[in-house]
VEXDO-352336 format. One record per residue (C-alpha): x, y, z; residue in one letter. Coordinates in steps of 0.5 Angstrom, whole numbers, plus 500, padded with zeros to 3 digits. Layout:
BEGIN
XYZA;...
***
This chain:
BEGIN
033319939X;034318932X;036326931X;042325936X;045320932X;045322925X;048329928X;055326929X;054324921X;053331918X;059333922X;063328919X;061329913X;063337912X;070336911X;069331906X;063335902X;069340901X;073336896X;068335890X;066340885X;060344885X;060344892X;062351894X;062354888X;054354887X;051359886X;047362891X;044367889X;042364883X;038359887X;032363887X;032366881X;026362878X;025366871X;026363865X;033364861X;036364855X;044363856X;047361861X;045363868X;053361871X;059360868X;060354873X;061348869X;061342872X;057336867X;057336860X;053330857X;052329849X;046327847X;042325841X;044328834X;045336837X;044336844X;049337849X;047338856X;050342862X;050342869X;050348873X;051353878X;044355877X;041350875X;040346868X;042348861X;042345854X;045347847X;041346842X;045347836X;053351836X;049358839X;043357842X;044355850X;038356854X;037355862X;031350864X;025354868X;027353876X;021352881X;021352888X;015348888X;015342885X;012336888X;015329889X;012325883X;009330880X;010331872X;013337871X;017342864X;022346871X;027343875X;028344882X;032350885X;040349885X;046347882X;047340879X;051336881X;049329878X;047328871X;046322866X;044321859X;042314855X;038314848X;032319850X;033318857X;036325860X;037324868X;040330873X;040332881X;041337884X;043341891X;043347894X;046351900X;044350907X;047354913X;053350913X;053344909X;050343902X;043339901X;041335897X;034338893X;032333890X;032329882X;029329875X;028324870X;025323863X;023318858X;023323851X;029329853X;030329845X;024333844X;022340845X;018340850X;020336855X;016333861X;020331868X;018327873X;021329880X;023326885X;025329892X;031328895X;031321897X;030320904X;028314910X;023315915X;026313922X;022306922X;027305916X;031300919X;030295915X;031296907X;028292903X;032289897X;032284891X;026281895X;030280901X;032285906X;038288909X;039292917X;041299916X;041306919X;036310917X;039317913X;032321915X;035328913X;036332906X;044335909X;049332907X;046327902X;047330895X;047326890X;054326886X;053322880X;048317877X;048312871X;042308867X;044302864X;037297863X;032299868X;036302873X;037308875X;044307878X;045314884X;050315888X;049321895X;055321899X;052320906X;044316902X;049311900X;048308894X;040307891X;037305885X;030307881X;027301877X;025304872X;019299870X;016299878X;016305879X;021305886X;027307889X;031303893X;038303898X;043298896X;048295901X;055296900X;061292903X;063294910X;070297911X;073291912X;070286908X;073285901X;066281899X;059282900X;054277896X;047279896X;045272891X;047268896X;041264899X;046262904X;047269906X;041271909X;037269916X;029268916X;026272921X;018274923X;021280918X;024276911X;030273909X;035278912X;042280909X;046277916X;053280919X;050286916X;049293918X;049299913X;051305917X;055312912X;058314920X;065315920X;068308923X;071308931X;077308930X;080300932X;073298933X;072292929X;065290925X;066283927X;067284935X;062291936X;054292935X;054295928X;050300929X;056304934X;060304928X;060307921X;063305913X;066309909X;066305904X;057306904X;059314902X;058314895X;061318891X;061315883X;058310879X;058307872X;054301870X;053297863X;050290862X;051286868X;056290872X;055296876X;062300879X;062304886X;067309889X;066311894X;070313901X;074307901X;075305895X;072302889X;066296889X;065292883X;058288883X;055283878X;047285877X;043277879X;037275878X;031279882X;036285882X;041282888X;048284887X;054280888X;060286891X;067286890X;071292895X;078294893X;082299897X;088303897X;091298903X;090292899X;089293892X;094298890X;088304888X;091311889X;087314894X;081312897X;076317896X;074315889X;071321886X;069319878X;070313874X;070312867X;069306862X;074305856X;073299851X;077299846X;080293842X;076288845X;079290852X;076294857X;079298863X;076302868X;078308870X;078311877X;079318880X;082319887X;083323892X;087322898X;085320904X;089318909X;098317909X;101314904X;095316899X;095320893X;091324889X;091320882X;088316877X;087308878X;086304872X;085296871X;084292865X;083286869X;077288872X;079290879X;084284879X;090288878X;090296879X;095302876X;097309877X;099314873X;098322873X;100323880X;098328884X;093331880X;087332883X;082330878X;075331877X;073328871X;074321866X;072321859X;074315854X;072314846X;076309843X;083309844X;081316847X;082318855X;081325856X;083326863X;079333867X;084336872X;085341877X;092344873X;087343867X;086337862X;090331860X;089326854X;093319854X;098319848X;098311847X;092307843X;095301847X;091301852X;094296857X;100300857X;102301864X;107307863X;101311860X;104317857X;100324857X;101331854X;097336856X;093342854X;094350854X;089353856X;081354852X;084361847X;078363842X;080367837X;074366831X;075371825X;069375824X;067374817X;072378812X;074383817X;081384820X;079383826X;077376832X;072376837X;077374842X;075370849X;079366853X;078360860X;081364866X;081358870X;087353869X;082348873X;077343868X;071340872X;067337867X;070333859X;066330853X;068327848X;064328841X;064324835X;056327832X;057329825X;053336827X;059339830X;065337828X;068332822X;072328826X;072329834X;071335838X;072337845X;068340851X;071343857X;066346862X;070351869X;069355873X;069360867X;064357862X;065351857X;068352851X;068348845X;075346841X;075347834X;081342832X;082336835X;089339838X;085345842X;089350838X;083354838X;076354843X;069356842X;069359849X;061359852X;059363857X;053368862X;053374858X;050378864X;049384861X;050384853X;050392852X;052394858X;060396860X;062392867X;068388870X;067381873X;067379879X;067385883X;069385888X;076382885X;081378889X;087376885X;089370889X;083367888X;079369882X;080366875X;087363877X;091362870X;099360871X;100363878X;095369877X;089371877X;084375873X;078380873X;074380866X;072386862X;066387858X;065391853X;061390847X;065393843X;064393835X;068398831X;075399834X;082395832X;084397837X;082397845X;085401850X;085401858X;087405863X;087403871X;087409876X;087408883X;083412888X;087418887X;086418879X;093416879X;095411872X;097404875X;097400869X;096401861X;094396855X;092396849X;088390846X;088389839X;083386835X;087385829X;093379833X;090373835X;094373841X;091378845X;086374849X;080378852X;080384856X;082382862X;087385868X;091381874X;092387878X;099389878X;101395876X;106397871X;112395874X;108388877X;108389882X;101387886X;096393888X;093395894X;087394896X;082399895X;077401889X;080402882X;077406876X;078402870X;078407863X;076404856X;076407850X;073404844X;068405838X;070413839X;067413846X;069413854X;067407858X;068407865X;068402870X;069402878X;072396881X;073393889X;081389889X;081386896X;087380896X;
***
């Protein structure tokens, strides 16, 4: 019976999955590729966490990886066959999608594809990931066993529907603050690891309709045979029935989206949840209860009801939390939602953008988005009218010793998923930028981003190839309305590089010269158009290079 209930929730939540980054852009293949690497294995960079004096870990397409200084990356070890609670130096198979950093404590989850819907493959945590030999302790996805329909909590104990499966239950985002380890799974609700016993816990979160839900109040609680517990309450991440109220219904026959979590921050006493009905606020109390207030689009002016990314800003004796919408329902908007009042008052600003990611420092707000990244132009930080200005795209044009010539790379992908703010003396002088896509993670070299660092998988160093392949121009590497395919080439000598494309037929369809010499040249890159611009067929293209006194050739499938 319990597998017939829960198979309308995963059906619910595929739509859902959909609109958050990593999802549907994990690297499959690389899920079973479990050699240790050094580079990136994907150039889908989701998370971007800084930590200790060098450090910068990353979230991946295929698992995780760390920079250690500006040029060593390495890629952790994946094991298919770690078991829960054991002490391990690998991480579980598949992309990250949720990853934390505090003091010396490095956290992160995972997830893989499933046949139709992601699953959720499990957790890391340690305790010293400032070393060089860094030992994880791994937790399975957590997961309830069908005789959980009381949880226990805060030393009570609270009635809910038991979420048994790992599908659809993906962990999106987590935060330490004390000794919590704070973790939000979409369909596995909100959960918590206290650190000093060792155990995880499920957190209640208000229904939909409530704005408040005190778990301190003693009143609030009925004792039974089982316990003290939670009354009126029944924590259920199904999708509502449409107008059927909580108040006149059995609970167990509707669900709340505000128990799919998406996002979290916490700090001191206070702990922030997004989730598919808005943002809650709770105060931690005493034996780890928590006291909820709910804000809602409806009511309490958010954006959009999806909030898919939260962020803290302190500056100037002031703190704001930055919220990160998604639209969810008429008259929303995907947009940014910030308050400076905790959560009495909230405003808008940067109208439909579909943001990813939040970071702040100070007077700094750097906003990662789908048109690409943002930063506040004010260090008034109750400033309602919140002026912007935007970034260009990640350009490198590095010059190579006392030569003529740049190494010359680019981000093709006008979208920016994850952002960190770094001040660490080791990299920069004043304040530098990370910036992690669907193509790589770049590094600006001046604060104004007029030059990057670019960072990315280099498949084959040696070897001559054009990426992806096969190639769509309506869907790859979008950059200002068109889409690109990479060409490597690891070319040494030359000044200038010259590239013929041929149709099937060998006959020339385009032509360019890219020379090393002008720092305005960008990688070697295509967006398959001919000379005239006009978009060419699909079919398979042959791609001549001539370089250091040598003629490369590449074959490459266009499919739009």
């Amino acid at each position: 019976m319990r597998r017939i209930f829960l198979f309308p929730l995963l059906l619910n939540l595929v739509f859902a999955q959909g609109l958050l980054p990593g999802t549907f852009k994990m690297s499959a293949a690389a899920e079973f590729d479990t050699s240790a690497y050094k580079g990136l294995k994907s150039n889908m960079i989701s998370d971007i966490v800084p930590q200790a004096d060098t450090l910068l870990w990353m979230g991946t397409g295929a698992g995780l990886a760390v920079l250690r200084d500006t040029t060593s990356i390495f890629t952790i070890t994946a094991n298919a066959d770690a078991a829960a609670g054991q002490l391990t130096n690998q991480t579980p198979i598949g992309g990250v999608t949720a990853l934390t950093a505090s003091n010396k404590i490095l956290f992160a989850a995972f997830a893989k594809s499933g046949e139709e819907i992601t699953i959720g493959n499990g957790l890391i945590y340690s305790t010293d990931a400032t070393g060089n030999d860094i030992t994880w302790t791994y937790f399975d996805q957590p997961v309830d066993t069908e005789a959980d329909s009381l949880a226990p909590f805060a030393k009570r104990f609270f009635k809910g529907l038991p979420i048994t499966v790992k599908e659809a239950n993906v962990t999106y985002d987590a935060a330490i603050s004390g000794n919590y380890i704070w973790i939000t799974s979409w369909a596995g609700g909100l959960r918590r690891y206290n650190i000093s016993q060792k155990v995880w816990e499920r957190v209640p979160l208000p229904e939909d309709g409530d704005q408040i839900l005190y778990t301190c109040e003693s009143s609030n609680y009925e004792n039974t045979p089982s316990g003290y517990v939670l009354k009126d309450f029944y924590l259920n991440p199904r999708d509502p029935w449409d107008g059927v109220s909580a108040k006149n219904s059995d609970p167990k026959t509707y669900g709340n989206h505000n128990h799919k979590a998406f996002s979290v921050i916490a700090y001191s006493d206070t702990v922030w949840v997004g989730t598919a009905n808005g943002v809650n606020r709770g105060i931690v109390g005493d034996n780890g209860c928590v006291n909820w207030t709910h804000y809602t689009p409806a009511a309490d002016n958010l954006s959009g009801g999806f909030v898919v990314g939260l962020a803290l800003q302190e500056y100037k004796g002031h703190q704001i939390v930055w919220a990160a919408s998604v639209t969810a329902a008429a008259g929303e908007t995907s947009a940014v939602s910030y308050s400076s009042d905790g959560g009495d008052s909230w405003h808008t600003t940067l109208n439909g953008e579909r943001v990813y990611n939040i970071t702040t420092a100070d007077s700094i707000v750097l906003v990662a988005s789908k048109s690409g990244l943002w930063k506040t132009v004010t260090d008034n930080p109750l400033d309602v009218a919140k002026p912007w200005a935007k970034y260009n795209p990640a350009r490198q044009a590095i010059r190579i010793g006392s030569t003529e010539l740049y190494s010359m790379d680019e981000i093709l992908s006008d979208e920016v998923v994850g952002v960190a703010y770094d001040t660490r003396p080791f990299y920069t002088s004043s304040a530098t930028i990370w910036i992690g896509s669907w193509d790589g993670l770049a590094r600006a070299l001046d604060p104004h981003g007029t030059n990057w660092q670019v960072y990315r998988a280099n498949y084959a160093a040696d070897k001559v190839y054009a990426y992806p392949n096969p190639f769509s121009p309506y869907e790859h590497n979008q950059v200002g309305g068109m889409g690109y395919v990479h060409i490597h080439a690891n070319v040494k000598v030359s000044f200038v590089v010259k590239m013929d494309v041929y149709n099937f037929a060998m006959e020339l369809v385009y032509h360019k010269d890219f020379d090393r010499r002008q720092a305005s040249t960008g990688s070697l890159k295509w967006n398959g158009k001919d000379a005239n611009g006009r978009m060419v067929d699909n079919g398979t293209y042959f791609i001549r290079l001539e370089y250091d006194q040598k003629i490369k050739w590449i074959k490459l499938i266009v499919i739009k």
